[in-house]
C-alpha positions in Angstrom: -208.7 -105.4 -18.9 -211.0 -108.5 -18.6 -209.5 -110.9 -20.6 -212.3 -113.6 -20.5 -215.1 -110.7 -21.7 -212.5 -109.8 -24.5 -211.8 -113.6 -25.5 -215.7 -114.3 -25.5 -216.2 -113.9 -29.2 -212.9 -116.7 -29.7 -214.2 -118.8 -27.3 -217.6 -118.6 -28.7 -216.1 -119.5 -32.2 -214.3 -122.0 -31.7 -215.6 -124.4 -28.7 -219.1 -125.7 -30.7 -219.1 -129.3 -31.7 -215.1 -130.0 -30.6 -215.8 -132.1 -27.4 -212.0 -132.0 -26.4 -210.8 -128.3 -27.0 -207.9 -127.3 -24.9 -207.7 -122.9 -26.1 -205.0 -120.9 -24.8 -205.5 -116.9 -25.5 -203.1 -114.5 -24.7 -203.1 -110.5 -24.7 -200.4 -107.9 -24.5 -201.9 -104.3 -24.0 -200.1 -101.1 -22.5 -197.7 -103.4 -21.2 -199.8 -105.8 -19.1 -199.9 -109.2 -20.3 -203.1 -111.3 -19.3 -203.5 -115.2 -20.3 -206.4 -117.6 -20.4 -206.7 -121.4 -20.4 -209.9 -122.9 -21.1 -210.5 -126.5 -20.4 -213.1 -128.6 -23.0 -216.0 -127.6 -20.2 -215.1 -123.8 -21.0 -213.3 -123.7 -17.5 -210.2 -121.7 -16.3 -207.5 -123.9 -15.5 -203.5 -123.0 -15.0 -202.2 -125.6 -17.3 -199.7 -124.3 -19.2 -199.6 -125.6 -23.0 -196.4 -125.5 -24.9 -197.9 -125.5 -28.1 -196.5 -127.0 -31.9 -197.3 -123.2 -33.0 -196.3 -124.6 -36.8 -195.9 -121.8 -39.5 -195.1 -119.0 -36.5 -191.8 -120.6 -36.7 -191.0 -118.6 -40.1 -191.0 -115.4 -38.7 -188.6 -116.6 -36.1 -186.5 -117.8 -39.2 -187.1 -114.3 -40.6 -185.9 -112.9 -37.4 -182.7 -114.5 -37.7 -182.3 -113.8 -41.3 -182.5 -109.8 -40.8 -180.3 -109.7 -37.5 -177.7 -111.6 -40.1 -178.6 -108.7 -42.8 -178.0 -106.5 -39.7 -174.6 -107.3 -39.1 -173.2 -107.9 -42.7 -173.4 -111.7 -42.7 -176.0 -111.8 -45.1 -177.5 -109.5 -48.3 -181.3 -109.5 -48.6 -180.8 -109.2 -52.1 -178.0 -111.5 -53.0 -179.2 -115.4 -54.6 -179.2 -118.3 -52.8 -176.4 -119.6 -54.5 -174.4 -117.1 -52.7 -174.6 -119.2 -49.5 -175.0 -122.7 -51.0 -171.9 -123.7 -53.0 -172.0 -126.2 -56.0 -175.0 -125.9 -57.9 -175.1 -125.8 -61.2 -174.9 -122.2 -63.1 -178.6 -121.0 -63.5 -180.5 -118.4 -61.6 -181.5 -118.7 -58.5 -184.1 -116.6 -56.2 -183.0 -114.0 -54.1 -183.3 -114.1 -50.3 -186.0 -111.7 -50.0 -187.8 -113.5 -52.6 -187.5 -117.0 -50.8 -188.8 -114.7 -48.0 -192.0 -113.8 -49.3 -193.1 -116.5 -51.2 -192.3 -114.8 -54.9 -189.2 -117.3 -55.4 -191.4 -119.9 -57.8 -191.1 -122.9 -55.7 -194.7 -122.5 -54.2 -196.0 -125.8 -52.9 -192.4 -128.0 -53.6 -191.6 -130.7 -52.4 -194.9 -131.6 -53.5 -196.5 -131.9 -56.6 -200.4 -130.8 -56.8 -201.4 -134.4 -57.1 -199.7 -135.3 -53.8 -201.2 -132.5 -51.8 -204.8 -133.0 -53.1 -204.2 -136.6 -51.8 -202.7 -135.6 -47.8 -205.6 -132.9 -48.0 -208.3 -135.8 -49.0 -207.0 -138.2 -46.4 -205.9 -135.7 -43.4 -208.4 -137.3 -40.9 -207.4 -140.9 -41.4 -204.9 -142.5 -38.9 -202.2 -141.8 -41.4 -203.3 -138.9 -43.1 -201.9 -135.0 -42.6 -203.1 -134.1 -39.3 -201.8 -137.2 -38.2 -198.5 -137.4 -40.0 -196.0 -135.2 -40.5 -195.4 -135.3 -43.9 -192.0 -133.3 -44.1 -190.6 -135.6 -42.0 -187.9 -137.6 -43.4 -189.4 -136.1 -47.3 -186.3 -133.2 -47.4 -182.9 -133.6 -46.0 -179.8 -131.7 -47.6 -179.4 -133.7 -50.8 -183.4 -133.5 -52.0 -183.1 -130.1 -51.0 -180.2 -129.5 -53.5 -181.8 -131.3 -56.1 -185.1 -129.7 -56.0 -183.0 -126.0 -56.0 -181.0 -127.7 -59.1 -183.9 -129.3 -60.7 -186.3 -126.5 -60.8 -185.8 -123.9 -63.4 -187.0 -120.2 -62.9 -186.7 -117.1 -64.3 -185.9 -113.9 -63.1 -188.7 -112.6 -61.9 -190.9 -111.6 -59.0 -193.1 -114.5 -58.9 -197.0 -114.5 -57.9 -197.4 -115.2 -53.8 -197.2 -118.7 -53.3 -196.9 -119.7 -49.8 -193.8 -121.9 -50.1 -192.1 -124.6 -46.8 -189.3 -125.2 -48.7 -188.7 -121.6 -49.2 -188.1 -121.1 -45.9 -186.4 -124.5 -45.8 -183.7 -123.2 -47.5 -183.5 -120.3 -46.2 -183.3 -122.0 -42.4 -180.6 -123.7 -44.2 -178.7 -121.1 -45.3 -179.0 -119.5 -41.6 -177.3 -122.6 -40.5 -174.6 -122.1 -43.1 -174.1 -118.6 -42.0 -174.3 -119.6 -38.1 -171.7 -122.6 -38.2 -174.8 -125.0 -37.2 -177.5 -127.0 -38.0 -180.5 -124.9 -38.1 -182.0 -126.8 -35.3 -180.0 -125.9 -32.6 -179.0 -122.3 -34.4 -182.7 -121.5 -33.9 -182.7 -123.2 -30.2 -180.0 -120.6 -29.0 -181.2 -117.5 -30.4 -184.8 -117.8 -29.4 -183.4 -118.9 -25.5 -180.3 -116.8 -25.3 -180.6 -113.8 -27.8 -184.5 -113.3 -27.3 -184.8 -115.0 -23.7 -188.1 -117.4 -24.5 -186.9 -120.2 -22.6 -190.0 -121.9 -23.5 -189.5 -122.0 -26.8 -187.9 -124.6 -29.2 -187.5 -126.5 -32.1 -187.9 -130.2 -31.6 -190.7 -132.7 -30.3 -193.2 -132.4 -27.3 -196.0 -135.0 -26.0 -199.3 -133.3 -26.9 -202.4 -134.7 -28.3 -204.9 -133.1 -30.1 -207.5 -133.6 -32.3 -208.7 -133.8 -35.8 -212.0 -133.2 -37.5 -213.9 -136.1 -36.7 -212.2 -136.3 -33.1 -209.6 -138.9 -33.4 -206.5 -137.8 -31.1 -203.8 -137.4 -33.1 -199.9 -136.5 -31.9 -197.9 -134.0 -32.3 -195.8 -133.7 -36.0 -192.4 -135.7 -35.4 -189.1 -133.9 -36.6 -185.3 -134.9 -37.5 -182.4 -132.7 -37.6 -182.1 -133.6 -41.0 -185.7 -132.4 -42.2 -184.7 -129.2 -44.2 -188.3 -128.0 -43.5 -187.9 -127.5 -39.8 -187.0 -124.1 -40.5 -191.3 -123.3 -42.0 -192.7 -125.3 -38.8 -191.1 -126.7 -36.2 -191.2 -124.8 -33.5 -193.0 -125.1 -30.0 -193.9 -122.3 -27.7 -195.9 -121.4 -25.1 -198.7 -118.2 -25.1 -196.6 -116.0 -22.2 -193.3 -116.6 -24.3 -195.1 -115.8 -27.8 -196.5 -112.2 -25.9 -193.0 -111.9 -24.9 -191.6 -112.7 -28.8 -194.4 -110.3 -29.9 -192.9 -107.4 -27.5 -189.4 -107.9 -28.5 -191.0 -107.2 -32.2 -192.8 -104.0 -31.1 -190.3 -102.6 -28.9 -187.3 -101.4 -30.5 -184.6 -103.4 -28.4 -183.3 -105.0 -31.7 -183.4 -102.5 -34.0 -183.2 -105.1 -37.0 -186.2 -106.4 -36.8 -188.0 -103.5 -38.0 -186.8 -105.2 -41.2 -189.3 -107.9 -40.9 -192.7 -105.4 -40.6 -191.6 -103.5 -43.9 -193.3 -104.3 -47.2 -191.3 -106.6 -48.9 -193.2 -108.2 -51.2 -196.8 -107.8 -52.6 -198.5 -110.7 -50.7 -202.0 -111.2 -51.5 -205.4 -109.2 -51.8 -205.8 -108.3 -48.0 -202.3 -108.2 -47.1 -198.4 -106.9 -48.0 -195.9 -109.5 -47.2 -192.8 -108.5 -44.8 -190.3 -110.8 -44.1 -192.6 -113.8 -43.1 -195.0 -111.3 -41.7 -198.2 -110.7 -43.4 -199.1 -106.8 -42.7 -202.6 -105.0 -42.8 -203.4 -101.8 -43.8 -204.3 -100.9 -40.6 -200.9 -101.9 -38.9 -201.0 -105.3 -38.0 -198.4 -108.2 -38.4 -199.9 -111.3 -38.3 -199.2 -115.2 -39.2 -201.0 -118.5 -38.5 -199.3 -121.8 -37.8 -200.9 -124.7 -38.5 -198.9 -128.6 -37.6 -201.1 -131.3 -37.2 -203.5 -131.0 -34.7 -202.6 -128.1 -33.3 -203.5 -124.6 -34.7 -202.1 -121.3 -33.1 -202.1 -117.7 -34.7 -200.0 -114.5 -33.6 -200.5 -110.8 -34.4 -199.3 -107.3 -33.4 -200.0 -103.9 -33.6 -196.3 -102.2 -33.3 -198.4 -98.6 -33.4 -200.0 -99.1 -30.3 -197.9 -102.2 -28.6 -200.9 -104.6 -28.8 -200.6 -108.4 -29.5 -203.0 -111.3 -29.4 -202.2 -115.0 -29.2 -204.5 -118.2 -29.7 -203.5 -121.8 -29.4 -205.7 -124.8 -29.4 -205.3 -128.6 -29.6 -207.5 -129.1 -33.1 -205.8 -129.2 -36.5 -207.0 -126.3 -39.2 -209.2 -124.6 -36.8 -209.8 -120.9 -37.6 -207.8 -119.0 -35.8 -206.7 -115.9 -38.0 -210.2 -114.4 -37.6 -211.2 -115.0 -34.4 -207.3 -113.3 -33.6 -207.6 -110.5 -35.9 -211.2 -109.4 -34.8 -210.0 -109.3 -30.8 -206.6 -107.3 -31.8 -208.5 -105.1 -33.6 -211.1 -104.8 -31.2 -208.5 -103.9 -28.2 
């Protein structure tokens, strides 16, 4: 396998007119694992990136949730007032439905006025590639507020991609694991799935935005509920290996997570986090600042494709599904 003939159409895609691209691509075919760095003059380097990899960071949450499903500790199916005591007497979504965006809280905690503003301003020094604007907006008493203040009915609501869904969900994983999500999620991704690379917290990376103003990386606190829909870090050979702990049977439970759950949109079921093709793939994009990486899989044939790179809302979901599809 020649990975740099099979990354060409990526490469070709996303290099023209960003004069600083740093792109990571990673492949995981018949159990040989090949990895490319390309510096902003389209040369090979060995740098090794450990990359914000954003939204990823829900199917890691989704993970956790179904090995806790797995041994008893928690019911797909049960509310979330189940695991978080004193709130008032209403209904409340299900897991499963916080898991595929049908709970009704869609774009909380903010309101569509807020978000046209961070998406108008995201280039400015203190727009949304720039910021992180979940930091310090959450902790655990909005969070109970928003849960309290918003009133649903029972019902599978319309696909809404939804942070604070998984939010609350991390946070009821923390309930369940005696910890604060942050360091929940820290040991089982080291310890129970042995990426040693990967993490929730903060790293030193610039990248870029739009007009090519470096920007940081997103800043977290323990106390930002919303961790638990994009804080993680990674690098591309300990995604590859997250991706073939997901295709290979060693933990049975997460066959959970690449099972239609949900209806998801148009050109995709939703597992848990997962979005799944009709032709076998589980994918999902991460996007956190300016940095953009995407992840999919093939669990049919044991094929997986990852792309990370150091410029915020760059495509990477097409470039990523054409190439897994291709191989």
């Amino acid at each position: 396998m020649d990975i740099r003939t099979s990354a060409d159409p990526v490469i070709r895609s996303l290099y023209p007119n960003r004069s600083h691209m740093e792109l990571t691509i990673g492949i995981l075919k018949n159990g040989e694992t090949q990895i490319i760095h390309l510096d902003p003059e389209q040369k090979e380097s060995d740098e090794v990136l450990t990359y914000p990899v954003g939204s990823i960071c829900k199917t890691f949450t989704a993970s956790l949730l179904a090995k806790y499903i797995a041994e008893g500790k928690a019911d797909l199916n049960a509310p979330l007032s189940a695991y978080i005591s004193g709130l008032p007497e209403q209904y409340y979504p299900s897991l499963r439905r916080l898991a595929v965006h049908s709970s009704g809280y869609g774009g909380k905690p903010f309101g569509t006025l807020e978000t046209l503003i961070k998406l108008a301003s995201m280039n400015r020094p203190d727009g949304l590639l720039h910021v992180n604007p979940f930091r310090g907006t959450v902790d655990e008493n909005v969070m109970r507020n928003l849960i309290a203040g918003t009133k649903l009915k029972d019902k599978e609501y319309k696909f809404e991609y939804s942070n604070l869904a998984y939010g609350i969900l991390g946070y009821i994983l923390g309930i369940i694991g005696g910890k604060n999500y942050w360091d929940l999620m820290n040991d089982y991704a080291q310890n129970d799935l042995g990426l040693k690379d990967t993490m929730i917290g903060n790293v030193p990376l610039t990248g870029y935005d739009k007009k090519e103003n470096p920007c940081s990386c997103w800043k977290w606190e323990k106390s930002d509920v919303i961790t638990a829909a994009g804080a993680l870090n990674s690098t591309a050979l300990d995604m590859l290996k997250y991706a073939s702990v997901q295709m290979d049977g060693s933990r049975p439970y997460l066959d959970l997570c690449h099972q239609v759950q949900g209806m998801g949109e148009k050109d995709f079921r939703s597992g848990l986090a997962w979005r799944l093709t009709n032709d076998g793939i589980s994918w999902h994009t991460g996007s956190a600042g300016a940095f953009s990486a995407w992840l999919g899989l093939c669990r049919r044939n044991s094929t997986a494709v990852f792309i990370g790179t150091n410029y915020g809302l760059a495509d990477v979901e097409n470039p990523g599904l054409k190439l897994l599809r291709s191989l």
